[in-house]
DRENDOFI-322844 format. One record per residue: residue number from 1; x, y, z of N, C-alpha, C in turn. Coordinates in pm, 1 decimal, padded with zeros to 6 digits, always signed. Layout:
! DRENDOFI-322844
num, nX, nY, nZ, caX, caY, caZ, cX, cY, cZ
NUM, X, Y, Z, X, Y, Z, X, Y, Z;
...
! end
This chain:
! DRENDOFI-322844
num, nX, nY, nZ, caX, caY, caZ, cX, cY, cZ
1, +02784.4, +00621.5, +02135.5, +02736.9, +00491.1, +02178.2, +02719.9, +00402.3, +02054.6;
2, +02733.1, +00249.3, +02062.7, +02751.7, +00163.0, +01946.6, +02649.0, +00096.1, +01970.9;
3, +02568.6, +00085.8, +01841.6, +02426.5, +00028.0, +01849.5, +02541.9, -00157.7, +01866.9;
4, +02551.8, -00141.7, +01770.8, +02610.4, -00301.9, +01729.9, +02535.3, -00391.4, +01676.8;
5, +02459.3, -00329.1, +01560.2, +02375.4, -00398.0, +01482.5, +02261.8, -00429.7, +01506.4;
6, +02218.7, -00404.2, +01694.9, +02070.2, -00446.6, +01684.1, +01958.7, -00386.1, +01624.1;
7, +01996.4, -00239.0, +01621.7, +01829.1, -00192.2, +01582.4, +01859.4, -00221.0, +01389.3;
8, +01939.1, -00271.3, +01304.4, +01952.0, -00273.7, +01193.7, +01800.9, -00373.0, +01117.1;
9, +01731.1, -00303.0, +00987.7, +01643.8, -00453.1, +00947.6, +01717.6, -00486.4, +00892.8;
10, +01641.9, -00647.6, +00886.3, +01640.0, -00738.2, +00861.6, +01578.5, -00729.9, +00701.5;
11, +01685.2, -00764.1, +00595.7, +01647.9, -00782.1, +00449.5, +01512.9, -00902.1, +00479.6;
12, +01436.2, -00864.1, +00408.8, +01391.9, -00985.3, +00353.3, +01312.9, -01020.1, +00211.5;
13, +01354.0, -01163.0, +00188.7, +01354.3, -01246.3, +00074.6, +01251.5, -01218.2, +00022.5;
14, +01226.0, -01165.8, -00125.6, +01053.1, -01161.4, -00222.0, +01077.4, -01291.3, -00291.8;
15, +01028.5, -01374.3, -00243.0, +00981.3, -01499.4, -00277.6, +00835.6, -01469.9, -00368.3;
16, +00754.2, -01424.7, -00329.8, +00697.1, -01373.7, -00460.4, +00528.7, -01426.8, -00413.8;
17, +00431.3, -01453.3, -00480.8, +00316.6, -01499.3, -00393.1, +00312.0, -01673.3, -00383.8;
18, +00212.1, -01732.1, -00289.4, +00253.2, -01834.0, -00272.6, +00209.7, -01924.7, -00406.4;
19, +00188.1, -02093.7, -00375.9, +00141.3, -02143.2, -00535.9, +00040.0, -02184.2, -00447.0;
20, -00074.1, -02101.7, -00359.2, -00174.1, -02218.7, -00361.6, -00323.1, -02145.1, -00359.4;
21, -00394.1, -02253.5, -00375.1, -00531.3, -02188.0, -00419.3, -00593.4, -02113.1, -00367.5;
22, -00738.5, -02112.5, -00383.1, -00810.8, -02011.8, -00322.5, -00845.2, -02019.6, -00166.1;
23, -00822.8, -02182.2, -00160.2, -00882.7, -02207.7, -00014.7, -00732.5, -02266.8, +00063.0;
24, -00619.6, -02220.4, -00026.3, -00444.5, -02204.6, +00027.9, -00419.3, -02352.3, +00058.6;
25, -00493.2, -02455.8, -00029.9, -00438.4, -02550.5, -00085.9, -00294.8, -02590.5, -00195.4;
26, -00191.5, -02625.6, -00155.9, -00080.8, -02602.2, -00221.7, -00091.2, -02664.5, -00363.4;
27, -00029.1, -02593.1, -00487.3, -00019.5, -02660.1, -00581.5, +00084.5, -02706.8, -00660.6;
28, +00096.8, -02784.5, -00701.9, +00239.0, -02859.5, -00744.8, +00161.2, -02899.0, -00942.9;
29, +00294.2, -02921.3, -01006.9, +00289.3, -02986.0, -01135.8, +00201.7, -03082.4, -01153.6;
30, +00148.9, -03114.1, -01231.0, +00010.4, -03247.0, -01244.4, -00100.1, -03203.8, -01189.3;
31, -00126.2, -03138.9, -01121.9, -00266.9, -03106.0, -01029.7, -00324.5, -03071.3, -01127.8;
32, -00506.7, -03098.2, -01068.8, -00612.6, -03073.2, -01167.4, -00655.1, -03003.5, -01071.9;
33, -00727.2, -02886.5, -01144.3, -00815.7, -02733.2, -01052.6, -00893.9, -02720.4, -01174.5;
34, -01016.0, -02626.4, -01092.1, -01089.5, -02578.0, -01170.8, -01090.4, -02406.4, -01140.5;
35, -01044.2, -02361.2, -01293.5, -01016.2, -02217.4, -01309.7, -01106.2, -02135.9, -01298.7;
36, -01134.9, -02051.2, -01207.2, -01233.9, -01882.4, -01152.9, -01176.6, -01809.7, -01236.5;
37, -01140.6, -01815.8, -01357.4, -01101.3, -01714.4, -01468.8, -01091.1, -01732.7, -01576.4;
38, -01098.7, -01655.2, -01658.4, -01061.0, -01666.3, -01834.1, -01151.4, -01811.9, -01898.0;
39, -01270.1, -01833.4, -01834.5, -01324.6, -01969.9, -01865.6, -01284.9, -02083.9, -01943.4;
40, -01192.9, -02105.8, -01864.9, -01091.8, -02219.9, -01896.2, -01116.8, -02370.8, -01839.3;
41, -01241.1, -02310.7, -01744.3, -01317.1, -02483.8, -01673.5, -01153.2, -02582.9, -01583.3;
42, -01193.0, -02660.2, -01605.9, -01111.8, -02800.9, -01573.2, -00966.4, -02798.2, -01630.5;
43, -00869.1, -02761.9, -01541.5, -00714.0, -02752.3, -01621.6, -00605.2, -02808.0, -01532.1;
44, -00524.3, -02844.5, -01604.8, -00420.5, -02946.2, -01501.9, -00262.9, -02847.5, -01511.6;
45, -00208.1, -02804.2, -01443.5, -00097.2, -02738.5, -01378.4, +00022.0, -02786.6, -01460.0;
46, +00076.8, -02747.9, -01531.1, +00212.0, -02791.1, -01604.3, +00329.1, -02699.4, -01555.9;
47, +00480.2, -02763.6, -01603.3, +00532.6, -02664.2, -01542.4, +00603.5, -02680.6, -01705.3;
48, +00613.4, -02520.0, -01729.3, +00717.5, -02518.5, -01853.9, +00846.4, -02460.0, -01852.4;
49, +00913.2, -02432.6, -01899.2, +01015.8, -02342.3, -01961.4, +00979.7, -02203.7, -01896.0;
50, +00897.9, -02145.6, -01882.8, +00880.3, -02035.1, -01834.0, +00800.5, -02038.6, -01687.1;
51, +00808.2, -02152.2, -01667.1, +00714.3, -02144.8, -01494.1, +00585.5, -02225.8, -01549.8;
52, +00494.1, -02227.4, -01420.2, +00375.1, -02291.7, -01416.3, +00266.1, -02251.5, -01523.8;
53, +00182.2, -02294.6, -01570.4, +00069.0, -02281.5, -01635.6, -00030.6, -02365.5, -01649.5;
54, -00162.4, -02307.4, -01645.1, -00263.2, -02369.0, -01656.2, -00310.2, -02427.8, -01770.7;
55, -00344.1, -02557.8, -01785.1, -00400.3, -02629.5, -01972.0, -00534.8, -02659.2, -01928.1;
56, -00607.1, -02560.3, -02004.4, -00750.9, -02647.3, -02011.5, -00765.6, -02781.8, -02077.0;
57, -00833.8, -02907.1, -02018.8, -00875.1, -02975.5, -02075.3, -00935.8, -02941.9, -02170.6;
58, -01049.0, -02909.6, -02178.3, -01144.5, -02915.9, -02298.4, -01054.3, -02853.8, -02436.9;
59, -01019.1, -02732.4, -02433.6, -00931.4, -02632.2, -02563.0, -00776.1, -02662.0, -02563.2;
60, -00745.0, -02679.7, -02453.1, -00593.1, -02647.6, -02492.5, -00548.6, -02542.2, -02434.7;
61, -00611.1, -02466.0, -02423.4, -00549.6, -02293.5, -02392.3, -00458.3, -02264.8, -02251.8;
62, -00407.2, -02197.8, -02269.2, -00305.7, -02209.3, -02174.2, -00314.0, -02065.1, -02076.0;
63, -00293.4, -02051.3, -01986.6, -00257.5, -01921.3, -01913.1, -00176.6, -01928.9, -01801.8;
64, -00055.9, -01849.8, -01776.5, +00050.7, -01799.6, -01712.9, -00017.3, -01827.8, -01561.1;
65, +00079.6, -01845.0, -01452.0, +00029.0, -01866.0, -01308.4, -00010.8, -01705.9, -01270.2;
66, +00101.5, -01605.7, -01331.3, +00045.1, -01498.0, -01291.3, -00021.9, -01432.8, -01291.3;
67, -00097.4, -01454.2, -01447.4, -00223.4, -01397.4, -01428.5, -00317.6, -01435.9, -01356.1;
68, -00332.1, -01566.5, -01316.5, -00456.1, -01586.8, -01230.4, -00450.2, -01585.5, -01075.1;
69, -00316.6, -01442.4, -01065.2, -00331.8, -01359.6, -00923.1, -00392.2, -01312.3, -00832.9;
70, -00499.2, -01331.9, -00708.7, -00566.3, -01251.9, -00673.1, -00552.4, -01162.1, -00561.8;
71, -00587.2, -01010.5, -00671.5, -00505.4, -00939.1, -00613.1, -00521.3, -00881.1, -00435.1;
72, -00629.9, -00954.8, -00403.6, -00653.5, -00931.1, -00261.0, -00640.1, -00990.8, -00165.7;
73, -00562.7, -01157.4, -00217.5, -00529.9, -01260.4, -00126.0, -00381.2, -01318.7, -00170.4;
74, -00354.5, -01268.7, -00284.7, -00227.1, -01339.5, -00343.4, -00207.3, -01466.0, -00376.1;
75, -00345.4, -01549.3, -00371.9, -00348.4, -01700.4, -00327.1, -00433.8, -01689.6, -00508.5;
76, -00383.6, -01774.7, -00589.7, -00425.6, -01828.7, -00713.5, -00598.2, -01820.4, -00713.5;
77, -00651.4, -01784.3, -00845.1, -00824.4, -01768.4, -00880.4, -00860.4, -01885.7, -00917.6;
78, -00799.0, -01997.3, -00865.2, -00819.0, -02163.3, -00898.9, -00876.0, -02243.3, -00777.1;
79, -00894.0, -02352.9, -00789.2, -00993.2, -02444.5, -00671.8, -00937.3, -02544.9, -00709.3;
80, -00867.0, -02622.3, -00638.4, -00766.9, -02754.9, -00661.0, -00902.9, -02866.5, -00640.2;
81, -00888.8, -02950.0, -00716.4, -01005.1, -03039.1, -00723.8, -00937.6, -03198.7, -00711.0;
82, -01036.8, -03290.5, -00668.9, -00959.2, -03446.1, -00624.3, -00962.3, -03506.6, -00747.3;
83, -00918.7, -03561.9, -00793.2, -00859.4, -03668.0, -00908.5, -00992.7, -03701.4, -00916.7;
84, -01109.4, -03804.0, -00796.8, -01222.7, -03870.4, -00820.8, -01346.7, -03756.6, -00905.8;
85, -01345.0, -03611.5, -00873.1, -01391.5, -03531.2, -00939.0, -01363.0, -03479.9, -01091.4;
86, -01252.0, -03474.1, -01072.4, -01220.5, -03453.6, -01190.4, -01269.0, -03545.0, -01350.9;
87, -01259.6, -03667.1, -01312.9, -01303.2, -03739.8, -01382.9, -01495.4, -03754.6, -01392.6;
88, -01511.9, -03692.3, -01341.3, -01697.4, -03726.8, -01327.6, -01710.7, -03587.7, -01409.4;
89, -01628.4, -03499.4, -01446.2, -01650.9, -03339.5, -01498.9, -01623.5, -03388.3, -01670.5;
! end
């Protein structure tokens, strides 16, 4: 008997985890969040040569999107914050 492909899976795509925050707010290039890690405070989302990263205002310091993975939601250790906040910080 010939299945004919139905019971076959279905590949699917590792797109990888999503880009959005803690409360699965999406994040894009330019955004300002405030970082739940590596006390980095107030940092705005760049995208480089190697993918996304976080710049603290205050230092400079930088950290990779992947590290600030969490590993029990997959959703970024960041809190996307409104432009009007940002500026009062």
């Amino acid at each position: 008997m010939a299945c004919f492909g139905i019971f076959k899976k279905k590949k699917k795509e590792n797109l990888g985890p999503p880009m959005v925050d803690i409360k699965q707010n999406p994040l894009l290039d330019g955004d300002m969040v405030m970082s739940l890690r590596y006390d980095l405070g107030l940092c705005k989302v760049i995208e480089t040569e190697n993918g996304l990263v976080y710049q603290s205002i205050k230092t400079g310091r930088q950290a990779n999107w992947t590290r600030m993975i969490d590993a029990s939601t997959t959703f970024q250790k960041v809190e996307k914050v409104k432009s009007d906040q940002s500026l009062s910080k």
